[in-house]
Structure formats: C-alpha cells, structure tokens
C-alpha positions as CSV (number, residue, x, y, z in Angstrom):
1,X,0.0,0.0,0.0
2,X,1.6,3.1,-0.7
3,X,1.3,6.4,1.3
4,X,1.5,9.8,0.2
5,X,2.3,12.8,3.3
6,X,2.0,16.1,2.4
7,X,3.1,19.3,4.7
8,X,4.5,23.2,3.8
9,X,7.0,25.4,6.2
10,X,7.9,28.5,5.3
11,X,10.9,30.9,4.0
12,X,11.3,34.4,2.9
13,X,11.8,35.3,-0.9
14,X,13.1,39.1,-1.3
15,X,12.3,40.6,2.1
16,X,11.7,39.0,5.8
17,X,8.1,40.0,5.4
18,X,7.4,38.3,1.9
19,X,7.0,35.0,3.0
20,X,6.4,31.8,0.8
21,X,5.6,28.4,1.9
22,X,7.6,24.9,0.8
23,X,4.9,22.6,-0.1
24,X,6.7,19.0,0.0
25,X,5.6,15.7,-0.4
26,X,7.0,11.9,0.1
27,X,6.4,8.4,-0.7
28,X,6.9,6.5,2.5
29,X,8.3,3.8,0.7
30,X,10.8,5.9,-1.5
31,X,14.0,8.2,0.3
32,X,13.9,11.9,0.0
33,X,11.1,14.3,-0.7
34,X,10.1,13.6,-4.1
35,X,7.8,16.7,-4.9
36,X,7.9,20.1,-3.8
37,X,6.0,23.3,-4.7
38,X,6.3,26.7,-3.6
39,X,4.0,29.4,-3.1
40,X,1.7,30.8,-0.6
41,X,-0.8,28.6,1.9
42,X,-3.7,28.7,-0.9
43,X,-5.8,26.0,-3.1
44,X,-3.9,27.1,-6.1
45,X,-0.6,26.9,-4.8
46,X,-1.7,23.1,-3.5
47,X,-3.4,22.5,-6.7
48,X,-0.1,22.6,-8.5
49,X,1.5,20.0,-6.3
50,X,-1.7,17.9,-6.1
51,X,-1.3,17.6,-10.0
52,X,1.4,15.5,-9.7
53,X,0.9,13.7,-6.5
54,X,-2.1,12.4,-7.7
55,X,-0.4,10.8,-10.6
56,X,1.3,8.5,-8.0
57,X,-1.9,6.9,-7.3
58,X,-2.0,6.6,-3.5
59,X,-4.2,4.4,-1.8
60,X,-3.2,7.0,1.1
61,X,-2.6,10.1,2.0
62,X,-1.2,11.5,5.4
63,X,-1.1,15.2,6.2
64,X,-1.2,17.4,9.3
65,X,-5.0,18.4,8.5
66,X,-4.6,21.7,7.0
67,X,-7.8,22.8,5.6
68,X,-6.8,23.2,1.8
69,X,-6.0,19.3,1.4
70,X,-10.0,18.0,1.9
71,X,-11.0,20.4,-1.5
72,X,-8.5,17.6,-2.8
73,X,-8.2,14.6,-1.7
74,X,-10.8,12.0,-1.2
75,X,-12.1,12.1,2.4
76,X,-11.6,8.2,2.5
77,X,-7.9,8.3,1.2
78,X,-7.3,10.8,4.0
79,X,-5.7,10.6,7.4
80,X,-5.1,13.5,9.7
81,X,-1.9,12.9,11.8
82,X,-0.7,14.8,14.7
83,X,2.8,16.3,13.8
84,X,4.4,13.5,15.7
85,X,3.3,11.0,13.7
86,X,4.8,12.9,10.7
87,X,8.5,12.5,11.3
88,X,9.4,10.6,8.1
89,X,8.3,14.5,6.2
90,X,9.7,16.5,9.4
91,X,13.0,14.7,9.0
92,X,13.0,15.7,5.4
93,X,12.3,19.5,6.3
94,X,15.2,19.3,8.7
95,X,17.1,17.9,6.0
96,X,16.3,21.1,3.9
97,X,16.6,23.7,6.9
98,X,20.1,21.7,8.0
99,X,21.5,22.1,4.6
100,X,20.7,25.6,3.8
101,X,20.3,28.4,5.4
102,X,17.7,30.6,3.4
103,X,15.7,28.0,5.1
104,X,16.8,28.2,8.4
105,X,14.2,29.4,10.9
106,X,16.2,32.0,12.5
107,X,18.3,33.6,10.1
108,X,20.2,37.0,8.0
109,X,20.0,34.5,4.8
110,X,17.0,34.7,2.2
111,X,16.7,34.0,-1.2
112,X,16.5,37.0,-3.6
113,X,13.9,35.5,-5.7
114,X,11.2,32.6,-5.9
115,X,12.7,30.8,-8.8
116,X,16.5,30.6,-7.1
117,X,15.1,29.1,-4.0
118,X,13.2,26.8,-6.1
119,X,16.6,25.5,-7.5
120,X,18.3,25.3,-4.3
121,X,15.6,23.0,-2.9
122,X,14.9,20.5,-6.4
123,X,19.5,20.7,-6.3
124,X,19.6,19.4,-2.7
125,X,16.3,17.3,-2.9
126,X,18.5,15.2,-6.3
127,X,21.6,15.3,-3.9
128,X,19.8,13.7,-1.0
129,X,18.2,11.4,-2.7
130,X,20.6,9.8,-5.5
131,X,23.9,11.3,-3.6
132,X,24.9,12.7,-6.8
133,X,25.1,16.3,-8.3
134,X,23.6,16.7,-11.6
135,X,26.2,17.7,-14.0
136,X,25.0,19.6,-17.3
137,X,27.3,18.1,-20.0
C-alpha cells in the first residue's frame, strides 16, 4: 500500500516580510522528498503540487489536517496525523533547513527571488536522494 504525506513550512523570498511556503511531499516507501511546490498557503498553490501527487496513485494520503488538502483529496484516502506521527516528512524539512540556510528558521540568509530558492531545494532534494550532483554536460 503506498502512502503519500503532504506538509509546507515556510521561507522568505526578497524581504523577511514576503513569506512563501515549501509545499513537500513523500512516498513512505521511496527516500527523500520527491515533490515540492512553492508558493503561498492557498488551493492554487496546492493544486499545483496535487497535480502530480495524484499521478502516484495513492491508496493513502497522510497530512497534518490543513484545511486546503480536503478540496483535494478523497475524504476516505485521507488521514489527519498529529505532527508526531509525521516525522518521516519532518525529518525531510530538517534535512532542507540543515542544509541551507535561506531555510533556516532563524536567520540574515533569504533568497532573492522565488525561482532561485526553487533551485536550491529541487539541487539538494536530487543530492539527498541519488547522492549525486547533476552535472550539465
């Protein structure tokens, strides 16, 4: 049976007060956070990152309840956990907080714009996963 968790945490883009949100989701049974999306805490940022989770066809998916995910997902496919029970997608968000530092929750570092931060994360997310750096050639 494959499960699907979903979560966001958030980051600045430009300025401490323009926050954005790091939508990320996991296969329990596959390392490393295999889809992320970026955005603000709305439907249509989630819609973009629901496209392509719903192509994994999960019997399953696990989230931390936020109200956005039941205009998606099937109300019997859908489990609310309590963050403790999340720690496979926590560890992952530590992963990406412990590795850089625009991410870090307490920090001078930011990224100057949207599309460089969604680099950083899709770079680290390849490195974490297949422990190699994607080389253009």
């Amino acid at each position: 049976m494959r499960k699907s968790c979903k979560e966001e945490k958030s980051s600045f883009v430009g300025r401490k007060s323009d926050k954005v949100w790091i939508w990320t989701a996991i296969n329990h049974y596959l390392p490393g956070i295999l889809a992320i999306e970026i955005g603000d805490r709305s439907c249509q940022t989630f819609a973009q990152l629901w496209k392509r989770i719903k192509a994994w066809g999960s019997q399953r998916y696990l989230t931390d309840g936020y109200c956005v995910y039941a205009n998606y997902i099937e109300p019997e496919k859908h489990a609310v956990l309590p963050k403790t029970k999340l720690t496979t997608i926590e560890g992952g968000n530590t992963r990406l907080r412990h590795y850089l530092a625009r991410l870090h929750q307490a920090t001078l570092c930011y990224s100057k714009s949207q599309t460089m931060l969604r680099y950083s994360v899709r770079l680290l997310m390849h490195y974490l996963r297949f422990q190699t750096i994607p080389v253009a050639g």
